[in-house]
N, C-alpha and C positions, 0 to 999 in steps of 0.2 A: 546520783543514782542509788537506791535502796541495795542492799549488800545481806540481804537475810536470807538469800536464797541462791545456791550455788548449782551450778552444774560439777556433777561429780564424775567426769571421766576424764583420767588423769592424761594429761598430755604426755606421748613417749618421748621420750631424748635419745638420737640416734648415737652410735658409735662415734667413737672420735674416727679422725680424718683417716687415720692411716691406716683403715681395714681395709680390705676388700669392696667392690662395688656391690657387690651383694648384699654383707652386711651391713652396709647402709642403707641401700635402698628398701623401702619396709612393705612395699607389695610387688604385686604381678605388673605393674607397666613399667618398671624400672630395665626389663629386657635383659638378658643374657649378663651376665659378670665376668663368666671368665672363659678360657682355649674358645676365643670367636674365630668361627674361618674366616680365612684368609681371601676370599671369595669377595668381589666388591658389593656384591649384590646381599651377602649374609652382613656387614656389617648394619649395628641397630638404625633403625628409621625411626622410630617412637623415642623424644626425649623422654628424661627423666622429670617427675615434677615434684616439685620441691616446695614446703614451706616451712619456714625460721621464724620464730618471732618469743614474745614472751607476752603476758597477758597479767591480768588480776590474780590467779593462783599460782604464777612464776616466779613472782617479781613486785618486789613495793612501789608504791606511786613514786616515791624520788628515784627510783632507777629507770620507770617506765618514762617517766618525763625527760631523763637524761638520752633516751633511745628515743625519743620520737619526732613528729617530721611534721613542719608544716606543710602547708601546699606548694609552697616554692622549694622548701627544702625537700618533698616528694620528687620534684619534678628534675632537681637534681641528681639526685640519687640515682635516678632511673635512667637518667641517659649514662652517670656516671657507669650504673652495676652491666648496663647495656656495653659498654667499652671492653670490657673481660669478655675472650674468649668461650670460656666454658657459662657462657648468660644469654640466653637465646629471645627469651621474655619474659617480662617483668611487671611485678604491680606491687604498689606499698600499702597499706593499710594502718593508721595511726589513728585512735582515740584515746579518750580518757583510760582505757579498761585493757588495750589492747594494741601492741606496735607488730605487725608481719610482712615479711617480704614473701611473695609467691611469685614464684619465679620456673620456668623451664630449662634444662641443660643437657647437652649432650651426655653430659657425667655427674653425677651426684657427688660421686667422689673428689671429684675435682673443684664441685663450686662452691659445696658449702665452707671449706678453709677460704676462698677467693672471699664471699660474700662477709665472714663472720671477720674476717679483715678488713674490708671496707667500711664496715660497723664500725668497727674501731678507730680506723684512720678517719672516716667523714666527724663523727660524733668525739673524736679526741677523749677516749674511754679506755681504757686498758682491757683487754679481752677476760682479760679474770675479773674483774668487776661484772662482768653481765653472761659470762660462756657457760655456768650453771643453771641460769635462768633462764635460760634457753631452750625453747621444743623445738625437734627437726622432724614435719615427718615427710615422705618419701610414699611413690606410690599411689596402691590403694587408701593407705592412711590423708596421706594430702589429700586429696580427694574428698573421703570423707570429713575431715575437719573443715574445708572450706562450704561444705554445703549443712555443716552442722551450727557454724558460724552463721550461716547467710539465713538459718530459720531458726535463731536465738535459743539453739542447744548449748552453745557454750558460754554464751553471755552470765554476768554476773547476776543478773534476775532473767530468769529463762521466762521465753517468751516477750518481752521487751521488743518494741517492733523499731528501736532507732539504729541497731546494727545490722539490719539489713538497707537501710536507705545510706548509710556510712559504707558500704562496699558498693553500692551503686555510684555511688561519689570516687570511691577509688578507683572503680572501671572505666566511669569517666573518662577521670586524669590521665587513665594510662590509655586509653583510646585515643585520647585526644593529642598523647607523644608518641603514638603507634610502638609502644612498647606491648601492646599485646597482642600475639599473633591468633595465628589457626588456631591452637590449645588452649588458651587461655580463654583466649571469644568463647570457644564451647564449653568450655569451662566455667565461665562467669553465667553464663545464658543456663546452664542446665541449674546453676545453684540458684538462681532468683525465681526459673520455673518450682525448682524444688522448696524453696522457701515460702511460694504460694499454696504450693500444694497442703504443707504443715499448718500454715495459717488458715486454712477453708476446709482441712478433712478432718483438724480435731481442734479443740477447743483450749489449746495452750496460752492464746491472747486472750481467751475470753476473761479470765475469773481477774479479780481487784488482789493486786499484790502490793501495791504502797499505799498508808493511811489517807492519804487526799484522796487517790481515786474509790478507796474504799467508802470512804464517808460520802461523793458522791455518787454511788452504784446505791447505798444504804438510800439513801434520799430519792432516787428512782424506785427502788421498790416500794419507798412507802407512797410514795407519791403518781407511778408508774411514770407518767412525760411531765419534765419538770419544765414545757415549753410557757404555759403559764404562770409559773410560781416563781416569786421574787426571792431571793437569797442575801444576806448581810453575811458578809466576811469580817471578821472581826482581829485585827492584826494582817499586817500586809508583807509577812516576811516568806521564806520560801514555800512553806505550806502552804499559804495564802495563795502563791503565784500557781501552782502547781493545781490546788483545786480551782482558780479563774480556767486556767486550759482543760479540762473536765469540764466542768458547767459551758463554757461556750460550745466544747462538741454537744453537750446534750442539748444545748437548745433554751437554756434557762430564760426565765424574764428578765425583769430588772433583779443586777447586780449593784450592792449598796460594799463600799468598802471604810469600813471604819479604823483609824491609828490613832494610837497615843500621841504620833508627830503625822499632825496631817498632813502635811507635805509630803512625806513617804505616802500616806493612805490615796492622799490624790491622785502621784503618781501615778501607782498602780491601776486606781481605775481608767486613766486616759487611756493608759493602754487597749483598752477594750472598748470603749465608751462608757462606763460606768458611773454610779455617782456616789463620789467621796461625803462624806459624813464626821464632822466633829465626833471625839470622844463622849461629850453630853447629851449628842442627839441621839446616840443610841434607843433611851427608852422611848423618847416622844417616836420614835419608826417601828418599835415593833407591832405596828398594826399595819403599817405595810409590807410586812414578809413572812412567808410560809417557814423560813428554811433558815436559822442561823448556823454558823460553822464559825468556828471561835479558836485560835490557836497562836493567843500572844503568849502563855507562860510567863504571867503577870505571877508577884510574889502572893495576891490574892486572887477572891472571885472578882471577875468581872463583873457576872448578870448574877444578881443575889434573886434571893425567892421574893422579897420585898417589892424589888427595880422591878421581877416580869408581872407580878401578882396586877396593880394599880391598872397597866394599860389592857390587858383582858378583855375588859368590859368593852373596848372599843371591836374587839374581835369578833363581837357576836357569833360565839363558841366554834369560830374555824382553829383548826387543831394547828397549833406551832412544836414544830422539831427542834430542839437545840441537838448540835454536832457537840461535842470539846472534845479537841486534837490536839489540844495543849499539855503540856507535864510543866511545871503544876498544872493542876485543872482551871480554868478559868471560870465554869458554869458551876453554880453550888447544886449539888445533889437532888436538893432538897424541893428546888422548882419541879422535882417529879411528879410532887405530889397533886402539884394542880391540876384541875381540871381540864382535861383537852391539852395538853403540854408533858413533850417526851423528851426525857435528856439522854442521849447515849453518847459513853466516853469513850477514852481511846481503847482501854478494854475491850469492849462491845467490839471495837472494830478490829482489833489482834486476834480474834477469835475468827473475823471473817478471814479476814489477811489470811493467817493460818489454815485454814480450812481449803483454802484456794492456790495456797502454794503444795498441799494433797493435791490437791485438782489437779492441777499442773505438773506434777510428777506423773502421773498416771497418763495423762495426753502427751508427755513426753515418750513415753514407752512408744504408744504409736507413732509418733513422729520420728521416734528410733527407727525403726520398720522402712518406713520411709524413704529417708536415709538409705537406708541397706540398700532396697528396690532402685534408687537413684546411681548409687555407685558402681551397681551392675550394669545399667543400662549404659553409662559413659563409658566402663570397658570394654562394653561392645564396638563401640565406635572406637574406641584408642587403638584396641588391635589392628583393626584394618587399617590403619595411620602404615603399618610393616609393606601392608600390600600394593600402596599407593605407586609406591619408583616402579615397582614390576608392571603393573596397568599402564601408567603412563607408555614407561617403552615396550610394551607388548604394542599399543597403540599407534607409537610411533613407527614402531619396525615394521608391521601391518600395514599401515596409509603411508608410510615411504614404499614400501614394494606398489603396491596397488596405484601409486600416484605414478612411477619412476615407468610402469608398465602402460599407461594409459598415455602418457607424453610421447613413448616411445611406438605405440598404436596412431595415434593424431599426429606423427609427423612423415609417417608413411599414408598405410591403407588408408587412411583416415584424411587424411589430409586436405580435402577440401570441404570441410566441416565450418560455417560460420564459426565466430565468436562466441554468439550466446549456446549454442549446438556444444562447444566445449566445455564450456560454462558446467551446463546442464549435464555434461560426461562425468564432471568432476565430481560434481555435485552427488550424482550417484554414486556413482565412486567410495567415498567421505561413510557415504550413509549404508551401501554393504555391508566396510569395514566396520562401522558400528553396531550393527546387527549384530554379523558374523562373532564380535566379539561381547556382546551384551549378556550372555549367559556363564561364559568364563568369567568376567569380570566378578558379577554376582556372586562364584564361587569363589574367588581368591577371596572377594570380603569377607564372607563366610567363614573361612577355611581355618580361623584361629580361635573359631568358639568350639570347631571339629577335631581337630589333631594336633600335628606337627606343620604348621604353615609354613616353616621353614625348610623344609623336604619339597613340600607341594612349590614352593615359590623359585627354590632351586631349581627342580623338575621342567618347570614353563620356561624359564629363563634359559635352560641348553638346551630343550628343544626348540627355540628359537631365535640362539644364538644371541640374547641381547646383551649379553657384556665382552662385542666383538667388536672391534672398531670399523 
């Protein structure tokens, strides 16, 4: 992966362990810290959400590879981190760039020493080895880091669309160990809505940020659809491979792949159906192709002004592109000068590159915004996570009275009422109680974007007695 372009917000590192639960927790869902009543009904409903991990600007590649986790070793972990009390739900997330544990707990305080332990003991790592390199964040922040993550804000080339389909794949896994519950589901679900959203309302994936795709973006515009136009690759090493995946999303014609060791150059083409080419047959084909791209970093030129000059004539002055992607240059300069024949270098296309990682700072700003819009919206829905127990047993305490009452009607006055006749009592019954309490409901969900929900939740809870046995 290209590494010229960073996302620049720095990840926070939370307090060490032994503060307070507040100062850990770094936003508004981490819920009350400290003097909680004593009240069954005030103790917190809403876990803590938590994410740990270290990334590309935390931590060098031999530490991140000593932290990370294959897919079996994911799937351990997880039932493992699942085992601790204070771990309610859990997911891994491991690539090249980036190892995270996101996880839910009753206590921030309590999980992250649990979890930064197991670190330690699963991966046989010393905690000082990797406890610097460490971001914790909590809250509002986890929140937003995981949906800045899921629309390639924090990725090492922003905009990059392979770290979102990589947390689709850890959702998966942890779907598939039911290690992810109610929070994490909407959690995950609201960060891939929101990673759609960034990709279709501004143009961060759009602009060419690594030389292959830029030399073929260049190649479209001179060419607009290159579904016609034949293309020679000239060296089959990772540039090579990288613009074959370019040219087949756009639709190229024939692809010609030329090596020094045609074995490799073969290769390469099978993979696509392509057709391999000796080193010699270069010259005799360039009157079968629009489009060279050149990037063996031979100690000379490859294509001299000599080698393109002679077959021309066979062109009957259709205009040939040379690419050269290569340091050294492969393409001699000097074929510019021919007729109908354009050579542009790597130059040429660091200046697009460049230009377009501007681009993408600037549609990062909006996809900031975004973001924002998104983390507000989830805490909307987190709050009312507090009001849930109280709904529930307001519901229950309501349809036990209403049920206990109508039993106690149908075994008297009532009583010689068919089966289906009760049926249908009940039935009514059920659906009163849900009326009657359909607009209360409504406000308790409400009631935490308003005030003190905690006032209001107490209030309902003794006026009808639901924490009486």
């Amino acid at each position: 992966m290209a590494s010229g372009f960073l996302s620049d917000r720095p990840p926070k590192v939370a307090p060490a362990a032994d503060k307070d639960v507040g100062a850990v927790s770094g936003g508004s869902f981490s819920g009350p810290s400290a003097s909680r009543p004593d009240d069954a009904w005030s103790m917190k409903t809403r876990p803590d959400i938590i994410v740990m991990g270290v990334n590309h600007k935390t931590a060098e590649v031999e530490l991140r590879e000593c932290l990370g986790f294959s897919r079996e070793q994911a799937a351990a972990a997880t039932g493992g981190l699942l085992g601790a009390k204070v771990v309610e739900e859990v997911m891994i997330l491991s690539t090249c760039n980036r190892v995270e544990i996101l996880l839910t707990s009753p206590d921030a305080d309590l999980a992250i020493p649990v979890v930064k332990q197991y670190l330690s003991d699963s991966k046989a790592l010393d905690l000082a080895r990797f406890d610097k390199a460490l971001y914790i964040y909590t809250g509002d922040e986890a929140v937003r880091h995981v949906f800045r993550v899921a629309a390639s804000l924090d990725s090492m080339v922003v905009g990059e669309p392979q770290i979102l389909g990589q947390l689709k794949d850890a959702y998966r896994e942890a779907a598939a160990h039911k290690s992810a519950g109610v929070v994490l589901n909407r959690l995950l679900h609201k960060a891939f809505f929101t990673a759609k959203r960034v990709r279709t309302e501004t143009g961060i994936g759009g602009h060419a940020v690594s030389i292959s795709y830029a030399a073929i973006e260049l190649a479209r515009k001179i060419f607009g659809e290159l579904a016609n136009r034949n293309v020679m690759l000239i060296g089959a090493g990772e540039m090579a491979e990288l613009a074959v995946e370019h040219l087949i999303r756009a639709r190229a014609g024939k692809i010609y792949v030329a090596n020094r060791t045609f074995e490799r150059g073969m290769a390469l083409a099978r993979r696509f159906n392509g057709n391999p080419l000796r080193f010699e047959e270069i010259v005799d084909s360039l009157g079968d192709v629009d489009i060279i791209i050149s990037s063996t970093g031979a100690p000379g030129f490859v294509l001299t002004r000599q080698m393109v000059k002679s077959p021309l004539r066979r062109r009957r002055g259709r205009a040939l592109f040379l690419i050269d992607i290569a340091v050294p240059r492969d393409i001699d300069p000097d074929i510019h000068s021919l007729s109908n024949v354009y050579v542009y270098d790597i130059d040429d296309l660091q200046g697009v590159v460049e230009g377009n990682i501007e681009d993408r700072l600037r549609e990062a700003l909006k996809a900031e915004r975004l973001i924002d819009e998104a983390v507000l919206t989830f805490r909307r829905w987190f709050e009312e996570l507090d009001a849930v127990p109280t709904i529930k047993a307001l519901h229950e305490r309501l349809g036990g009275i209403a049920a206990a009452e109508l039993e106690k009607t149908m075994a008297h006055s009532l009583s010689g009422l068919s089966a289906s006749d009760e049926d249908a009592l009940r039935r009514m019954c059920t659906a009163m109680v849900r009326k009657i309490l359909h607009h209360p409901t409504r406000y308790l969900k409400r009631d935490g974007q308003m005030g003190d929900s905690r006032k209001v939740l107490a209030t309902v809870r003794k006026l009808f007695s639901l924490d009486e046995e």
